[in-house]
Structure formats: structure tokens, C-alpha cells
N, C-alpha and C positions, 0 to 999 in steps of 0.2 A: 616482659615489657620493661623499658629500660627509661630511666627519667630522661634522657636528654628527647626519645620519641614526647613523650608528655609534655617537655617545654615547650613542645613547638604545637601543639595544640592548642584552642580556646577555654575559656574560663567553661565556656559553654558544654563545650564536647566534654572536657573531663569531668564535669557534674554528672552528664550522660553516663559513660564510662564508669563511674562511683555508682551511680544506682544499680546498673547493671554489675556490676561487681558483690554489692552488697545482698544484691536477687540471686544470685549464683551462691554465694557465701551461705545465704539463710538455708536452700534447696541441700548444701552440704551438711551443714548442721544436720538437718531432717534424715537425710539418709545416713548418716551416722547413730543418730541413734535409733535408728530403725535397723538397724546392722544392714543397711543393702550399700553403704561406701566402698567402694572398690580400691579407689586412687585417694590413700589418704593424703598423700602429699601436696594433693592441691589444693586443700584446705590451706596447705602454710603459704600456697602461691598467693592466692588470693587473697589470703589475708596481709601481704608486706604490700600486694597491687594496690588494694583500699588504702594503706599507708601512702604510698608513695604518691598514689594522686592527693590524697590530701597535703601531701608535704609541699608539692608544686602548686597547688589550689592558694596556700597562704602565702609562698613564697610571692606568686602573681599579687594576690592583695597587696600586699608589704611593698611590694615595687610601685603598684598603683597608686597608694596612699603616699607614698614618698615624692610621688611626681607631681 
């Protein structure tokens, strides 16, 4: 997922997008310490993905509140 895809989505949809992120994220945790993780590495996706929507989440507020 690349932020310029994300700028051009809604405040709305990327909230959507972060829950569902952060649901995927927790299911990871769980299987990790349960030892049944397979694809460690997408724990690291995931987790910059939660980043990154958040980073476009406030950059929108910031622009909003400035206008």
C-alpha cells in the first residue's frame, strides 16, 4: 500500500482500512505466540500500513483545520 493510493481515499474509508488493519494486526500477534505464524514479515507490513494510514489520517485533519 503506497500513501499516494491512501491520499486519495476518505477520511472515512481509511478509518475503515485502520480497523481492519489493526484486526489483522491483533489475529498476528495471536498466532505468533501461539507459534502457528507462518509469514513473519507481515507483521512488519502491517504494522508501517497502521502507520501510514495514520500519518495521511492527521495530515487530512491538518489541512482541514487550516482551511
Amino acid at each position: 500500500m503506497h500513501a499516494s493510493e491512501l491520499k486519495a481515499k476518505t477520511p472515512d474509508q481509511l478509518r475503515d482500512e485502520l480497523v481492519a488493519l489493526k484486526k489483522e494486526a491483533f489475529n498476528l500477534r495471536f498466532q505468533q505466540a501461539t507459534n502457528q505464524l507462518e509469514n513473519t514479515s507481515r507483521m512488519r507490513v502491517v504494522r508501517r500500513d497502521v502507520a501510514r494510514i495514520k500519518t495521511v489520517l492527521n495530515q487530512k485533519a491538518a489541512e482541514a483545520a487550516a482551511n
